[in-house]
C-alpha positions as CSV (number, residue, x, y, z in Angstrom):
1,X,0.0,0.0,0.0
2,X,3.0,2.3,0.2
3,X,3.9,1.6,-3.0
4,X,0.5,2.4,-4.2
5,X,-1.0,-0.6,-4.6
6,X,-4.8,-1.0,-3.4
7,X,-4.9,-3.9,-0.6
8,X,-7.8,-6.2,0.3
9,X,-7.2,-8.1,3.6
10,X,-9.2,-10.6,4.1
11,X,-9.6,-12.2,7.7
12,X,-11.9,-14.5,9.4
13,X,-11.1,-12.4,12.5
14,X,-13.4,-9.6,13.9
15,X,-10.3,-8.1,15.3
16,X,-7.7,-8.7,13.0
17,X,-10.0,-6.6,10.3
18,X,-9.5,-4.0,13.2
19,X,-6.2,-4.0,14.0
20,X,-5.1,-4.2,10.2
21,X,-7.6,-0.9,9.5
22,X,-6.3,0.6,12.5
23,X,-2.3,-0.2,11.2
24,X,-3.0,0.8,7.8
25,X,-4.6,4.2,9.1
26,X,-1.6,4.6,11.3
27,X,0.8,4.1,8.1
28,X,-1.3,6.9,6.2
29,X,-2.5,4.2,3.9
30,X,-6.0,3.6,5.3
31,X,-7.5,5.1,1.7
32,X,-5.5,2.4,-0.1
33,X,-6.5,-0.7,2.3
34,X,-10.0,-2.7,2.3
35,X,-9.6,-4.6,5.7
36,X,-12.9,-7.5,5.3
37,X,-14.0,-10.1,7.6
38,X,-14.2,-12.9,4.9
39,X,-13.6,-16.6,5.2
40,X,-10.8,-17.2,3.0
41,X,-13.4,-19.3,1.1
42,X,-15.4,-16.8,0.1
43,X,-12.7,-14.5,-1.4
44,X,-14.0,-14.6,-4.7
45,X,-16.8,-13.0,-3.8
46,X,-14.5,-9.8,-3.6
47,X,-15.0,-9.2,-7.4
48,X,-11.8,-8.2,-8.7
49,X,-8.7,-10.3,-9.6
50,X,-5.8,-10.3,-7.7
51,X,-2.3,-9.5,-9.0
52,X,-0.8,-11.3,-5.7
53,X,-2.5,-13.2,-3.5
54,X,-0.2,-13.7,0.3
55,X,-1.2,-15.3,3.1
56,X,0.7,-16.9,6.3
57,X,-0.3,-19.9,8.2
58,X,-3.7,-19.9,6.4
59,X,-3.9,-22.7,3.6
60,X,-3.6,-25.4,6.2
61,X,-6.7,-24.3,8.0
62,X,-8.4,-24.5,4.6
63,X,-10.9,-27.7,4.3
64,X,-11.9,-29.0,1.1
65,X,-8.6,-27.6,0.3
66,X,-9.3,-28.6,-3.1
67,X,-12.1,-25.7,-3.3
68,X,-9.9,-23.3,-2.0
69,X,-7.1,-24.2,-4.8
70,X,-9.9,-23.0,-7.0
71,X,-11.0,-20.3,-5.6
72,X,-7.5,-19.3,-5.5
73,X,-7.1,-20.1,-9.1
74,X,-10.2,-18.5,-10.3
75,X,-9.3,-14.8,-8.3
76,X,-5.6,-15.2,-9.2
77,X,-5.1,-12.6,-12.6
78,X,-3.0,-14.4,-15.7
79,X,0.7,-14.5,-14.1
80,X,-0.5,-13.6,-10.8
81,X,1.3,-15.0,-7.9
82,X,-0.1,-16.3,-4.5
83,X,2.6,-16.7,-1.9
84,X,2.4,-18.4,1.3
85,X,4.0,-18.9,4.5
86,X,3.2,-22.1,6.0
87,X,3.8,-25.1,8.1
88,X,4.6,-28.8,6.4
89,X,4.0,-32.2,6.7
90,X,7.1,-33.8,5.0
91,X,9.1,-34.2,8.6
92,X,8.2,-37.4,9.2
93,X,10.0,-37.0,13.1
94,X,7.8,-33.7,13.7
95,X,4.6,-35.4,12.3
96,X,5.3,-38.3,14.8
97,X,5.6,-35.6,17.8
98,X,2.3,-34.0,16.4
99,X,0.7,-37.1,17.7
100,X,1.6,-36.6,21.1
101,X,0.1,-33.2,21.6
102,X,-1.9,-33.3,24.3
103,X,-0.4,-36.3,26.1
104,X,2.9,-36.4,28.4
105,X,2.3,-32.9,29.0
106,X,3.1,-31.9,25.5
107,X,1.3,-28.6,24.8
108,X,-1.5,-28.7,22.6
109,X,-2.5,-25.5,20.2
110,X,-4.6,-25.7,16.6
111,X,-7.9,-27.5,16.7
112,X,-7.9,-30.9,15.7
113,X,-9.4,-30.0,12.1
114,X,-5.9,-28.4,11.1
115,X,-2.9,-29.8,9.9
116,X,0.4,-29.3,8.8
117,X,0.2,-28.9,4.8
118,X,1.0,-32.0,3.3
119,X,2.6,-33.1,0.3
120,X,-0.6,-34.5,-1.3
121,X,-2.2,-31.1,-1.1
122,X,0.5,-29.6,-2.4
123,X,0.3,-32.0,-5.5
124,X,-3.6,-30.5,-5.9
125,X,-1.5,-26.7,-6.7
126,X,0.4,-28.2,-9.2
127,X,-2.9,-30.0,-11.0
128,X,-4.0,-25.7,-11.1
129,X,-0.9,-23.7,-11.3
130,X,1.7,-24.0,-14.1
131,X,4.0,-22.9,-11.9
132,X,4.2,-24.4,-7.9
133,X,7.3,-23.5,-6.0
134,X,8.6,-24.8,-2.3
135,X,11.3,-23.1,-0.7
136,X,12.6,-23.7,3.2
137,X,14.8,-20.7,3.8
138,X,15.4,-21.8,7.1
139,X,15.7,-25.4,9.3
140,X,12.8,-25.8,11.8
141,X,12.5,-28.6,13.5
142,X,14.0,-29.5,16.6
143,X,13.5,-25.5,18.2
144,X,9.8,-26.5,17.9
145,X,10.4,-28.9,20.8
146,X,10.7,-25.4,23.0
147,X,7.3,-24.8,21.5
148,X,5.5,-27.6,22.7
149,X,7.6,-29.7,25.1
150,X,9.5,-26.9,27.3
151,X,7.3,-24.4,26.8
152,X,9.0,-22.1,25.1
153,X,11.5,-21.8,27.5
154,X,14.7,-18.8,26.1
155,X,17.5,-20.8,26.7
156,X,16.4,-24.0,25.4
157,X,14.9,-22.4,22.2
158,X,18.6,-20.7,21.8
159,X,20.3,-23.9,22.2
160,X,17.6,-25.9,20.1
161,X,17.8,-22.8,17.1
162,X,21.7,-23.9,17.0
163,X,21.2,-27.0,16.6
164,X,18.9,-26.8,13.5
165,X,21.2,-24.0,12.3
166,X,24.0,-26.6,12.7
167,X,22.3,-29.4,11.4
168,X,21.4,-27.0,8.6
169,X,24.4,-25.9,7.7
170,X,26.2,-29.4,7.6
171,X,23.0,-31.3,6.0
172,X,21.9,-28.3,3.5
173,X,19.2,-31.2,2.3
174,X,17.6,-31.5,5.2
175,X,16.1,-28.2,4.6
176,X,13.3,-29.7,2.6
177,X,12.0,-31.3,6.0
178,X,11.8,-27.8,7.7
179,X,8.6,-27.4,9.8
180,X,7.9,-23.8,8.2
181,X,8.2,-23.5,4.1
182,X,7.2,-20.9,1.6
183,X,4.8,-22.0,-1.4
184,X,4.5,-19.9,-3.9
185,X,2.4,-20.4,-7.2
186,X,2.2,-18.4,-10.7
187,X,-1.1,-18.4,-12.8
């Protein structure tokens, strides 16, 4: 919106519409941003189509994903991008430890209707988009035990951050089993 673009954010969140008006008004770019309480679902009720599409931590909350790769598809403009920041599936270790949420005093957040985003949906993006892309600019894996196991506890997330950084920098292929990934797709 700085740039002069015009914004829609969508949220399923009373108050995130409210805080993202209220940021945008604060930035001087209120005029230039339409802050909606939509399910992502219904984002092509919007009207327009979208040059770039970006969400974070959304498309794994998204049931029938299949519908929502549509929807996406059908509000995405020719060569528009969608980019997302999300969790993954393809750590087979982390997966495992998702199990145990909520037992052995393992901390439990999400509902049990969301999931990490697995490979299979990401194989329903590349039956829409020409163009799917995965990245994992970083390792995340074993810090997430501080997340759910200590409790997020400073030192232990330091310690734990080192050790994927390590791991990381030693393994560079065991990036692709990173607990956070960006997707990205071109229409």
């Amino acid at each position: 919106a700085r740039l002069g673009a015009t914004v829609w954010a969508v949220d399923f969140s009373a108050s995130g519409v409210r805080n993202t008006g209220t940021l945008a008004e604060h930035n001087g770019v209120g005029d230039r941003v339409q802050a909606v309480e939509l399910d992502a679902m219904a984002v092509a009720d919007l009207g327009p189509e979208f040059d770039l599409v970006i969400g974070k931590n959304v498309l794994h909350h998204l049931e029938p994903f299949q519908e929502f790769v549509g929807t996406l598809h059908d509000i995405l403009g020719t060569g528009g991008r969608g980019w997302f920041l999300e969790n993954s599936a393809r750590n087979p270790l982390l997966m495992l430890a998702r199990r145990l949420r909520g037992r052995f005093g393992i901390a439990k957040f999400g509902d049990d209707d969301e999931h990490p985003l697995a490979p299979a949906e990401i194989d329903l993006l590349r039956g829409r988009f020409p163009v799917v892309k995965l990245a994992f600019p970083t390792f995340v894996c074993f810090r997430m035990l501080a997340n759910y196991v200590l409790r997020g506890n400073a030192a232990a997330r330091a310690i734990l951050r080192g050790l994927d950084e390590g791991i990381a920098a030693v393994l560079p292929f065991v990036r692709q089993y990173s607990y956070r990934q960006i997707v990205e797709v071109v229409k």
